[in-house]
C-alpha positions in Angstrom: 3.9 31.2 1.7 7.1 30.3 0.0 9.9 28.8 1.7 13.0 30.2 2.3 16.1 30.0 -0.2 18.6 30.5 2.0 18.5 28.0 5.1 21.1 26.1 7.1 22.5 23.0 5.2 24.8 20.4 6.1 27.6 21.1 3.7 30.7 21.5 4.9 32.2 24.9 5.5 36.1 24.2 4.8 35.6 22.2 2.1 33.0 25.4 0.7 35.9 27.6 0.9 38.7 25.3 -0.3 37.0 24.8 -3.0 37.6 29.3 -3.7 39.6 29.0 -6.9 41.7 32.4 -6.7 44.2 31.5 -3.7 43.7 35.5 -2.3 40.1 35.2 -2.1 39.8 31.7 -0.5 43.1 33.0 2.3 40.7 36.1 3.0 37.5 34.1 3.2 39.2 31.8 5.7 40.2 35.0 7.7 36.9 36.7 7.7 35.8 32.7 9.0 38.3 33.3 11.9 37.0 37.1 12.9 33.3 35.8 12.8 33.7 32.6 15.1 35.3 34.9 17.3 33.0 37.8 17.0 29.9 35.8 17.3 31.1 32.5 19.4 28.9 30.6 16.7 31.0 28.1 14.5 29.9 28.6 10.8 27.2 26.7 9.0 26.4 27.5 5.4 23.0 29.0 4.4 22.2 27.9 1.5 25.0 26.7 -1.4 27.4 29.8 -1.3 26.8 31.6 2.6 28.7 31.0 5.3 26.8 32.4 8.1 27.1 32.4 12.2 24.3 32.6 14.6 20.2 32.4 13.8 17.9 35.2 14.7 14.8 35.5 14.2 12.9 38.6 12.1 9.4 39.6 11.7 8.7 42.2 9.3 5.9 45.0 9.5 4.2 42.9 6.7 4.0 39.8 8.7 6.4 38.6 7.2 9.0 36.6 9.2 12.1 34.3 8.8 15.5 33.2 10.2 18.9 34.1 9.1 22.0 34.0 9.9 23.3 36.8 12.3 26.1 37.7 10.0 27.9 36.0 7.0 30.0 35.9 4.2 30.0 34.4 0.8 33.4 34.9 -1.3 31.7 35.3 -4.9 33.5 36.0 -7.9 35.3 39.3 -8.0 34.7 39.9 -4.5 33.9 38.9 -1.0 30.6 39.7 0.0 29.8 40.1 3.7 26.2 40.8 4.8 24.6 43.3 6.9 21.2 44.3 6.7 19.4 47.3 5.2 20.6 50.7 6.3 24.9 49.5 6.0 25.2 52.8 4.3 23.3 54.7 7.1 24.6 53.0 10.1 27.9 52.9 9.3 29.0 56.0 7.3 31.7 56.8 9.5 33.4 53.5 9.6 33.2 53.1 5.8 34.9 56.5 5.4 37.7 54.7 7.4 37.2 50.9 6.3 39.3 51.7 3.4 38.6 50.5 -0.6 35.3 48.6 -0.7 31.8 48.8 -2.2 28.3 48.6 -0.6 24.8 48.4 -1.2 21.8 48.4 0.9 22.9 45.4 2.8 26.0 44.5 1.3 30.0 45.1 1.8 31.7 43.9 -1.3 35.8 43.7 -0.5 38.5 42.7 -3.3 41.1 41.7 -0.8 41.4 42.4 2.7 44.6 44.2 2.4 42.6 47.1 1.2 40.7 47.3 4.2 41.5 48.1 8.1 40.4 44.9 9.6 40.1 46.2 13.0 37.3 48.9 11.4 35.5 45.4 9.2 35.7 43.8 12.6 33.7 46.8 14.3 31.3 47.0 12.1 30.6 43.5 12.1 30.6 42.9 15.9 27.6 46.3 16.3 25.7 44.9 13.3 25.5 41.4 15.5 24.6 43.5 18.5 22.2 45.8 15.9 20.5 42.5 15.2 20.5 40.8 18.7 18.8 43.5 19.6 16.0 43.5 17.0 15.6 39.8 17.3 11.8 38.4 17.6 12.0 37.6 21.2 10.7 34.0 21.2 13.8 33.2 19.4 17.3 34.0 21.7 20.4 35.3 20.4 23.7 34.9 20.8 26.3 38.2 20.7 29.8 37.6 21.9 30.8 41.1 23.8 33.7 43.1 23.1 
């Protein structure tokens, strides 16, 4: 079996995100930093060269398949900041992304311009249930962390 791309590294964090050239993007990737240390009561670690995650959990697919990742995490990519879920974001969430305000998704992905287009209180909904969503689905030989409301 292949080994994981995306894994814990050392890098730094802050220096990750100073290094955001467009000055919006890197003050909104240090704010979504702030709401997911709180949220979580992880501090960040990056996952791999460009994710800033919190938290581990553990997953074990139907397959067999299984893996750790990060409980939930960001990566401020060109043209938007990316903040992961996992599959069914569209489905689990279609009534906070009718009020989250100007955003994209994907199967597992919230893509954001700038946060100012977005109710952060709604973003920081979303993000605390899918932490809960995935405490709760976490193989149970490996414990989880979820900072309550």
């Amino acid at each position: 079996m292949s080994e994981p791309k995306t894994k814990p590294t050392g890098a730094d964090v802050r220096s990750f995100l100073n290094g955001v050239a467009d000055a919006q993007q890197r003050e909104d990737a240090f704010r979504i930093l702030e709401l997911m240390r709180e949220i979580t009561g992880e501090s960040a670690r990056m996952w791999g060269p460009t994710i800033v995650g919190f938290g581990t959990y553990h997953y074990v697919y139907a397959s067999g398949h299984e893996g750790d990742s990060c409980l939930t995490g960001f990566s401020p990519r060109k043209g938007a900041l990316v903040i992961y879920f996992n599959a069914g974001l569209e489905e689990r969430f279609a009534a906070e992304l009718a009020r989250l305000g100007k955003v994209k998704t994907s199967k597992s992905c919230l893509y954001i311009k700038k946060l100012a287009d977005v109710d952060v209180n709604v973003l920081g909904k979303m993000i605390r249930a899918n932490v809960a969503y995935l405490a709760n689905r976490a193989a149970p030989s490996q414990p989880v962390r979820a900072k309550a409301d």
